[in-house]
OpenMM code with the backbone's topology and positions (N, CA, C; nanometers):
from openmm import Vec3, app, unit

residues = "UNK UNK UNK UNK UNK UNK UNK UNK UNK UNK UNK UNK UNK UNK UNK UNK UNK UNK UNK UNK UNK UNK UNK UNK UNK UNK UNK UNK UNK UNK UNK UNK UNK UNK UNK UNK UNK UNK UNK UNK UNK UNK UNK UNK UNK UNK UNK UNK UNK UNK UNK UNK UNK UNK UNK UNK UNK UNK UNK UNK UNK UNK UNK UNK UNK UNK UNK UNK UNK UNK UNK UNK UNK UNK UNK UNK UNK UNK UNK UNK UNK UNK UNK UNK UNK UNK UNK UNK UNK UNK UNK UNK UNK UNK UNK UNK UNK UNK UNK UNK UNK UNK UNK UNK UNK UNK UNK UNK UNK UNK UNK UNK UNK UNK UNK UNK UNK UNK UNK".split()
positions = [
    Vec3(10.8315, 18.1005, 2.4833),
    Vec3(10.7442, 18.0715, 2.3711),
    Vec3(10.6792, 18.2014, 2.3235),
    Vec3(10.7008, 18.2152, 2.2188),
    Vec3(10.6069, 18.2897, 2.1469),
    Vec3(10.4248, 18.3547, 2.1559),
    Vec3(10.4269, 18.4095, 2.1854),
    Vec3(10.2537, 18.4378, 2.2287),
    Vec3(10.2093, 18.3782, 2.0975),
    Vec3(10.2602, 18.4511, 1.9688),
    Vec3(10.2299, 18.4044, 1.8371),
    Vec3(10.1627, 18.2542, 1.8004),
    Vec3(10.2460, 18.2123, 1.8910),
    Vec3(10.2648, 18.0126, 1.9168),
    Vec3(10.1474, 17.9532, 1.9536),
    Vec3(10.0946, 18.0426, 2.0470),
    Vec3(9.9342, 17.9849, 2.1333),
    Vec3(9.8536, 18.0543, 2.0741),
    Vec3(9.8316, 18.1973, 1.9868),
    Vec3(9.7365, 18.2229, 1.9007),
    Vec3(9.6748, 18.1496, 1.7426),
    Vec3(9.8700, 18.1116, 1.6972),
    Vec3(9.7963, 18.0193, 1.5643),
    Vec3(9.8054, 17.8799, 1.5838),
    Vec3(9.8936, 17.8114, 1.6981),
    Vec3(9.8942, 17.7109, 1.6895),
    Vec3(9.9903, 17.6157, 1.6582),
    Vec3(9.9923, 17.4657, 1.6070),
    Vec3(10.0764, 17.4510, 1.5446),
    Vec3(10.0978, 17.4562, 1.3724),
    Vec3(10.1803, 17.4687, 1.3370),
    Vec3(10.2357, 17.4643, 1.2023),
    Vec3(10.3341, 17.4149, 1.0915),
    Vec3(10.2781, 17.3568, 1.0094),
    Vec3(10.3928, 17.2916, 0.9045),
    Vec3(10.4659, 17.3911, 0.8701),
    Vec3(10.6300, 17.3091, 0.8218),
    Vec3(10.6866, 17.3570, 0.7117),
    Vec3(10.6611, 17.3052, 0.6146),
    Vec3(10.7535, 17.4235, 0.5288),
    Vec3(10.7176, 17.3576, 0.3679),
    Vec3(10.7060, 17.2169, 0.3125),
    Vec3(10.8339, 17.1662, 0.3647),
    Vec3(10.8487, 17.0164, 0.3040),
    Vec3(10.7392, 16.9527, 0.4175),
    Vec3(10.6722, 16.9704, 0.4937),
    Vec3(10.6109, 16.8963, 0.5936),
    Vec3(10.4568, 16.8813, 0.5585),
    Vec3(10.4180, 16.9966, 0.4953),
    Vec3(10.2907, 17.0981, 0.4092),
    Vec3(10.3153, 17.0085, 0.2953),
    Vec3(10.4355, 16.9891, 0.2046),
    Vec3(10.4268, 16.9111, 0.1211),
    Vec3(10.3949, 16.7608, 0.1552),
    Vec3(10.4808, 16.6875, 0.1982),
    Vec3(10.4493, 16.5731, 0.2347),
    Vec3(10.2498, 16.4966, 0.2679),
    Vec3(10.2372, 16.6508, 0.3471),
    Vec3(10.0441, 16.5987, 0.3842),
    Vec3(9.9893, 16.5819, 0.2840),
    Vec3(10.0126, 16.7363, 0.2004),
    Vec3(9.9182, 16.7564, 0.0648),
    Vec3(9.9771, 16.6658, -0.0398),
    Vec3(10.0759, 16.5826, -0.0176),
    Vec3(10.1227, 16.5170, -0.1522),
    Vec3(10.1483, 16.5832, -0.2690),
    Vec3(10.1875, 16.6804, -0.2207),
    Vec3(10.2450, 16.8019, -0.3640),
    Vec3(10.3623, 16.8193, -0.3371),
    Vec3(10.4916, 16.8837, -0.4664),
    Vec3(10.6161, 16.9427, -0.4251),
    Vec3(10.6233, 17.0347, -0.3529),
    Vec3(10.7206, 17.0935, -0.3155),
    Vec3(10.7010, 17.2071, -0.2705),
    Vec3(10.7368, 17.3532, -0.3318),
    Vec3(10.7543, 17.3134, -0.4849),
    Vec3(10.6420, 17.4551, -0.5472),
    Vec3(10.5420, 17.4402, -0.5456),
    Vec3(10.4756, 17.3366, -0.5744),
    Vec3(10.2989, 17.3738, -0.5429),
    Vec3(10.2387, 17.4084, -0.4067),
    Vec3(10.3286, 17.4019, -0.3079),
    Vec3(10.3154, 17.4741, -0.1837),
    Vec3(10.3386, 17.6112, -0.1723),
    Vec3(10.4847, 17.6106, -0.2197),
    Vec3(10.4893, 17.7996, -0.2687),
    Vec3(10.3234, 17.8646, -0.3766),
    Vec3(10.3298, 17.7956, -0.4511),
    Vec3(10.2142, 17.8472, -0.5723),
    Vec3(10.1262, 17.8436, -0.4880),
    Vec3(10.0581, 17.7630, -0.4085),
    Vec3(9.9634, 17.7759, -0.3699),
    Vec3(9.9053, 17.8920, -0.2328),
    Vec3(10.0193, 17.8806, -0.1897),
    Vec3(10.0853, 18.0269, -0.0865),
    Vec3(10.0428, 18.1221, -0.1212),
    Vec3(10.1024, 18.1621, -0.2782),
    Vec3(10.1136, 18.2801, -0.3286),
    Vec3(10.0004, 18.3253, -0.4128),
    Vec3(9.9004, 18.2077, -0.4044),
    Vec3(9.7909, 18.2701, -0.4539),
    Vec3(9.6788, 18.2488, -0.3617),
    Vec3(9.6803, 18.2534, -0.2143),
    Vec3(9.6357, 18.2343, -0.1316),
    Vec3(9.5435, 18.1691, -0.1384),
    Vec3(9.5944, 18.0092, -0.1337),
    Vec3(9.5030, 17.9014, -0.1772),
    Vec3(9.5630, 17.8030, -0.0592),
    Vec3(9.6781, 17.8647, -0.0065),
    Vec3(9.6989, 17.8387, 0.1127),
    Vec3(9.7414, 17.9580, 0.2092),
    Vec3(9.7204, 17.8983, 0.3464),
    Vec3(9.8001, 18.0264, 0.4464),
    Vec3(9.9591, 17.9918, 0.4858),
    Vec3(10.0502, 18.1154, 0.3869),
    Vec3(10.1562, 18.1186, 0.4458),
    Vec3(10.2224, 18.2218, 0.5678),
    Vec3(10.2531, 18.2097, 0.6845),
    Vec3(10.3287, 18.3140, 0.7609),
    Vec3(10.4901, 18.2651, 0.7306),
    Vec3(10.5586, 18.3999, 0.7129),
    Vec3(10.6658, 18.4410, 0.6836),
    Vec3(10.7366, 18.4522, 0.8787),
    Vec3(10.8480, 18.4273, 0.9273),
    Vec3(10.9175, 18.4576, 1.0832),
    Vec3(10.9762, 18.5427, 1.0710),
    Vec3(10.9911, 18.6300, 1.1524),
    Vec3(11.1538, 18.7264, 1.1098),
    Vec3(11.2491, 18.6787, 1.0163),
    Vec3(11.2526, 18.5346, 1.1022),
    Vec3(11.4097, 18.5195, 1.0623),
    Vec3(11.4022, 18.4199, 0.9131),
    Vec3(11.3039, 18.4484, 0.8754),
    Vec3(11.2632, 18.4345, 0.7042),
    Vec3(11.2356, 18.2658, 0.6943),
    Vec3(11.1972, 18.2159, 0.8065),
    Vec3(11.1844, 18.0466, 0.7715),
    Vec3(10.9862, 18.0983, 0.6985),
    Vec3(10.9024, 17.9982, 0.6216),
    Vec3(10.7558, 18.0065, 0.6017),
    Vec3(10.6832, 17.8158, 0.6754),
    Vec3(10.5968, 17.9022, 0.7674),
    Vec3(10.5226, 17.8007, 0.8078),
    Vec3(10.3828, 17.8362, 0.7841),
    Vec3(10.3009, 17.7445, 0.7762),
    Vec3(10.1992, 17.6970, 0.7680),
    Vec3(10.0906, 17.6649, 0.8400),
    Vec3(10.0111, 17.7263, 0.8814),
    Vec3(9.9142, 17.6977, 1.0279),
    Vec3(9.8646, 17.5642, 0.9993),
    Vec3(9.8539, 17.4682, 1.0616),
    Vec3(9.7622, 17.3096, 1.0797),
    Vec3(9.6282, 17.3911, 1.0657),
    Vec3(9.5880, 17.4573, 1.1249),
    Vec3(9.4262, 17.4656, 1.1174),
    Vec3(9.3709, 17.4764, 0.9957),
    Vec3(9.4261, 17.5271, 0.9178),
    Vec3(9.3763, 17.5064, 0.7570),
    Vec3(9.3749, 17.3653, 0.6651),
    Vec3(9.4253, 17.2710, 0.7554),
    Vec3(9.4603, 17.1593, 0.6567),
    Vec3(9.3797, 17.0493, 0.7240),
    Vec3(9.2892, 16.9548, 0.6844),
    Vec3(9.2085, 16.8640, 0.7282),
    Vec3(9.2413, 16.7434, 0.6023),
    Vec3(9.2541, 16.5759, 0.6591),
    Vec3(9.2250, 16.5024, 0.5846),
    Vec3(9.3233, 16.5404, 0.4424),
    Vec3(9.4325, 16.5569, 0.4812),
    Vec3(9.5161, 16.5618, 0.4023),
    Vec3(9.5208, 16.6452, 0.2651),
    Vec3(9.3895, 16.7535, 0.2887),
    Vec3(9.4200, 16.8790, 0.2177),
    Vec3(9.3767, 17.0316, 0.3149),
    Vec3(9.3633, 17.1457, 0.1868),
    Vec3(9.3796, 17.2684, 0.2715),
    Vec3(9.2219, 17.3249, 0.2102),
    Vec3(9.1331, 17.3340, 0.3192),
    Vec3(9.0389, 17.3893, 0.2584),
    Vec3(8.9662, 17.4302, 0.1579),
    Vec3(8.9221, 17.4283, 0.0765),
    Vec3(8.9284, 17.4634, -0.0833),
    Vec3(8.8390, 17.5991, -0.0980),
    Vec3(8.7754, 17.6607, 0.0380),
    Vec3(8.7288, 17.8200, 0.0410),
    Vec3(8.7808, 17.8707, 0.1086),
    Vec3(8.8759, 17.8267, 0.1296),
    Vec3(8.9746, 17.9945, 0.2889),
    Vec3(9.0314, 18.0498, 0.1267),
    Vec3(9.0617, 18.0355, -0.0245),
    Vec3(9.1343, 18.1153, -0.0891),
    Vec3(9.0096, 18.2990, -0.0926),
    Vec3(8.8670, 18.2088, -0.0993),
    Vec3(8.7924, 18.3459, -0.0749),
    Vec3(8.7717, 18.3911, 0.0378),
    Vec3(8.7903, 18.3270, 0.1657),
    Vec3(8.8329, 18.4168, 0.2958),
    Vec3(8.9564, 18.4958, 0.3080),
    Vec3(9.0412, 18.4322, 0.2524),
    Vec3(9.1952, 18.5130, 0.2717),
    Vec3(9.1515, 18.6131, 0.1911),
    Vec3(9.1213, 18.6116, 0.0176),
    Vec3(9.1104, 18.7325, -0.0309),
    Vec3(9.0626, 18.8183, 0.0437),
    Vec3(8.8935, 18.8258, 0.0930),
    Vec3(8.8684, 18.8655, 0.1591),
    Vec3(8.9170, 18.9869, 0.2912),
    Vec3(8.9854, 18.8995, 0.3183),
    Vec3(9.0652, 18.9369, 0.4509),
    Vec3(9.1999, 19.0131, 0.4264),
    Vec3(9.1820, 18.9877, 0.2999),
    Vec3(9.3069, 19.1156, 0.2340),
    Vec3(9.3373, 19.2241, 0.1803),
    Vec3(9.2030, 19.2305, 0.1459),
    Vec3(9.1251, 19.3469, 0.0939),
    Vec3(9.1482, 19.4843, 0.2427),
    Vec3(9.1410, 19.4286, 0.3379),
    Vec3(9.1287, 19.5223, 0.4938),
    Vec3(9.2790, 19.5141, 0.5283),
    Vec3(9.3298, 19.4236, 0.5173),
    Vec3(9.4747, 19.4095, 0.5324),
    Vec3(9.5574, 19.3218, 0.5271),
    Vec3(9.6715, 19.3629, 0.4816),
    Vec3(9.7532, 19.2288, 0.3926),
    Vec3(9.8742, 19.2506, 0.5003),
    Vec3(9.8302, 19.1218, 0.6055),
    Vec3(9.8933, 19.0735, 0.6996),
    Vec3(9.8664, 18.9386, 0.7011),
    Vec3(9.9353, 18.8192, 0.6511),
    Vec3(9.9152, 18.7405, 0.6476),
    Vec3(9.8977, 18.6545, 0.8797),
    Vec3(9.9708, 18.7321, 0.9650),
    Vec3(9.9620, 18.6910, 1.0809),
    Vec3(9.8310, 18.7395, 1.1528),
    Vec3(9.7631, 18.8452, 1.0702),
    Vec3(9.6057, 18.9048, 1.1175),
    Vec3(9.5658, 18.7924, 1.0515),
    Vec3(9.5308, 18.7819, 0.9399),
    Vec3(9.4634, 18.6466, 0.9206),
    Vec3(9.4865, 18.5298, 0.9929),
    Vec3(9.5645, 18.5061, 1.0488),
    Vec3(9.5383, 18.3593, 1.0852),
    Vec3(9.4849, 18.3988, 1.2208),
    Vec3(9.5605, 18.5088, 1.3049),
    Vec3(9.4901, 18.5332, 1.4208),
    Vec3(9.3132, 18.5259, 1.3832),
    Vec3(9.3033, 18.6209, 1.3365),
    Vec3(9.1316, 18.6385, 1.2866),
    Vec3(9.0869, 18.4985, 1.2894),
    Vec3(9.1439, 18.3716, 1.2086),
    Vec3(9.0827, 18.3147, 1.1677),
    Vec3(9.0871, 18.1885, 1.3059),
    Vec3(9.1902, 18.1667, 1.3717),
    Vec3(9.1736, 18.0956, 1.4663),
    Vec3(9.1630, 18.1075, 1.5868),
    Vec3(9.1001, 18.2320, 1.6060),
    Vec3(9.0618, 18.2931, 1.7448),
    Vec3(8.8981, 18.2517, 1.7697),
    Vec3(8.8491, 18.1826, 1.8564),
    Vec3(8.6923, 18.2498, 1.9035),
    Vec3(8.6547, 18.3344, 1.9448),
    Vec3(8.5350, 18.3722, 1.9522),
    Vec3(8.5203, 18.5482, 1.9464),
    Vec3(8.3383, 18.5073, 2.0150),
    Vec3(8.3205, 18.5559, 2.1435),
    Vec3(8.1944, 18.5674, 2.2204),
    Vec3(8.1562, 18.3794, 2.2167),
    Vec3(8.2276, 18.3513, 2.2425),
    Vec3(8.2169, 18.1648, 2.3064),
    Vec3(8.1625, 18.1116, 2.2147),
    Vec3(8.2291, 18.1762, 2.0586),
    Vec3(8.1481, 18.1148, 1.8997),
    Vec3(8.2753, 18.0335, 1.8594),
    Vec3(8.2402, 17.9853, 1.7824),
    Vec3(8.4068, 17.8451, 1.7496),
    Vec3(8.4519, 17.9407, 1.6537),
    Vec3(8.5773, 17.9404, 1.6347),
    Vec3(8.6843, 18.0190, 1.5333),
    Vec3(8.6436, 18.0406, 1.3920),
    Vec3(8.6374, 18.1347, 1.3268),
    Vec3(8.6305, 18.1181, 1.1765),
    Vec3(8.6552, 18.0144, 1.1371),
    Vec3(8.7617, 17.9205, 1.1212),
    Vec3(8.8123, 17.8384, 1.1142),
    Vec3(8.7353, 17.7278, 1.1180),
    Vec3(8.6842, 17.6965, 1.2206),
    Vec3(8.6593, 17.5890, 1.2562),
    Vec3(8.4860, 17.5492, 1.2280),
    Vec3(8.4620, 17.7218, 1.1876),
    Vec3(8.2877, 17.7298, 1.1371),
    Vec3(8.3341, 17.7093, 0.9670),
    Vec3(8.3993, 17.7549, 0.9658),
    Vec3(8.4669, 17.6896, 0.7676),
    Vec3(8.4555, 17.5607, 0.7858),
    Vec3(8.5068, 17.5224, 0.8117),
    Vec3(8.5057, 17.3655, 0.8486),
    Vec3(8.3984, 17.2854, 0.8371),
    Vec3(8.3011, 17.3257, 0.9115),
    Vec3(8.1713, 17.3100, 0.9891),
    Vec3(8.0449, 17.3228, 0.8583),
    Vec3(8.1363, 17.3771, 0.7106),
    Vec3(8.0601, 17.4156, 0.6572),
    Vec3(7.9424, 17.5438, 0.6167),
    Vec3(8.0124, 17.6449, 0.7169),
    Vec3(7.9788, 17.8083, 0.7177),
    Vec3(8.0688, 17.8822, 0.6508),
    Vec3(8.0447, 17.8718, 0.5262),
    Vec3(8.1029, 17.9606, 0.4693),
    Vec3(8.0418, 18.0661, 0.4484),
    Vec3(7.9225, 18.1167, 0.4045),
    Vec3(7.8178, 18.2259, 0.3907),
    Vec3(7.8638, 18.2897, 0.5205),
    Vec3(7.8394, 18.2522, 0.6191),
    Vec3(7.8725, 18.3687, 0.7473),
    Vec3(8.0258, 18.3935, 0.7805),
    Vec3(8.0782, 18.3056, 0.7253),
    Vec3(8.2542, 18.3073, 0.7512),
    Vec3(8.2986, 18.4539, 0.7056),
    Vec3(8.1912, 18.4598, 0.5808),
    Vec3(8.2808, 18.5377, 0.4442),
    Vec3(8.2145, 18.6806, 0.4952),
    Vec3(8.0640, 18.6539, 0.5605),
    Vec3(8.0042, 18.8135, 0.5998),
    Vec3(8.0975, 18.8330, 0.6709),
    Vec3(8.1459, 18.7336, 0.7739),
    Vec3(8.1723, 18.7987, 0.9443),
    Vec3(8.3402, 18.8667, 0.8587),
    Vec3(8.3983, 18.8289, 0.7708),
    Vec3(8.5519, 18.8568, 0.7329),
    Vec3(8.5069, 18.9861, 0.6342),
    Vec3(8.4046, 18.9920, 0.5345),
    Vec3(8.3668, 19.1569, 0.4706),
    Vec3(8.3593, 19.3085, 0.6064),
    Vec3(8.2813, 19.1973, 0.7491),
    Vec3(8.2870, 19.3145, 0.8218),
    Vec3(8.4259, 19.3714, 0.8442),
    Vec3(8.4476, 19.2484, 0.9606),
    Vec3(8.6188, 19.3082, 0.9842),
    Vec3(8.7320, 19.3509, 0.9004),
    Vec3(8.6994, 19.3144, 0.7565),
    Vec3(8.7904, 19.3790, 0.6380),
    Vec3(8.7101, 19.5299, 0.6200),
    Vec3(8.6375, 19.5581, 0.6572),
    Vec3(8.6051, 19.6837, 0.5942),
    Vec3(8.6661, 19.7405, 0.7248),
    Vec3(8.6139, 19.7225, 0.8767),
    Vec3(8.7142, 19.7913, 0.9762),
    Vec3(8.8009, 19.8229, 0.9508),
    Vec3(8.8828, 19.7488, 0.9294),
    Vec3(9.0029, 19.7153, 0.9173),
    Vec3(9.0854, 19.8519, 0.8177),
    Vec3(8.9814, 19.9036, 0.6982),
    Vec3(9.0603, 19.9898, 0.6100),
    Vec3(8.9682, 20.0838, 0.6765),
    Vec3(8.9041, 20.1244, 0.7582),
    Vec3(8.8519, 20.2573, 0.8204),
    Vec3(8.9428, 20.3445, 0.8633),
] * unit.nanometer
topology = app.Topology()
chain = topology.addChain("A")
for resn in residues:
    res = topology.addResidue(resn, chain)
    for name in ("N", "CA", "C"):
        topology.addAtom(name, app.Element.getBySymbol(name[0]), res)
């Protein structure tokens, strides 16, 4: 298994991402590509979709200003999701404080590590 596997988790495919969100799956690509969702790309060129972004049968409607965010420092779509579904000092995941309704500190704690990030 993949280390990758136990850092983001599990993940849709496209048509699977479609099916939850009840969209085609260009509006899964579109929404990908304007990071309104999180897509990771595999080597071997399949695109999945982390579960942790998707609740109640949609995808967050502020990770598009965390991802920006988080892209600004670096445009790695697999740092982001790490970043975002990791806990960090026995605090619940970005992720899961988005969730929770922290977005104000989501977005400081992602300006810090994006500015690291281009140091």
């Amino acid at each position: 298994m993949s280390p990758w596997a136990e850092i983001v988790g599990p993940c849709h495919t496209t048509s699977s991402l479609s099916r939850v969100l009840q969209i085609d799956q260009v509006a899964v690509a579109d929404a990908a590509a304007e990071l309104r969702a999180l897509r990771l790309r595999t080597a071997d060129g399949r695109n999945l979709y982390p579960a942790f972004q998707v609740q109640d049968d949609h995808v967050h409607p502020h990770l598009q200003q965390v991802l920006l965010v988080l892209k600004s420092g670096i445009d790695d779509p697999w740092t982001w999701a790490q970043w975002l579904n990791t806990e960090m000092d026995s605090e619940p995941s970005p992720m899961s404080r988005l969730w929770a309704g922290d977005l104000s500190g989501v977005l400081r704690d992602a300006e810090h590590d994006a500015w690291a990030w281009r140091s």
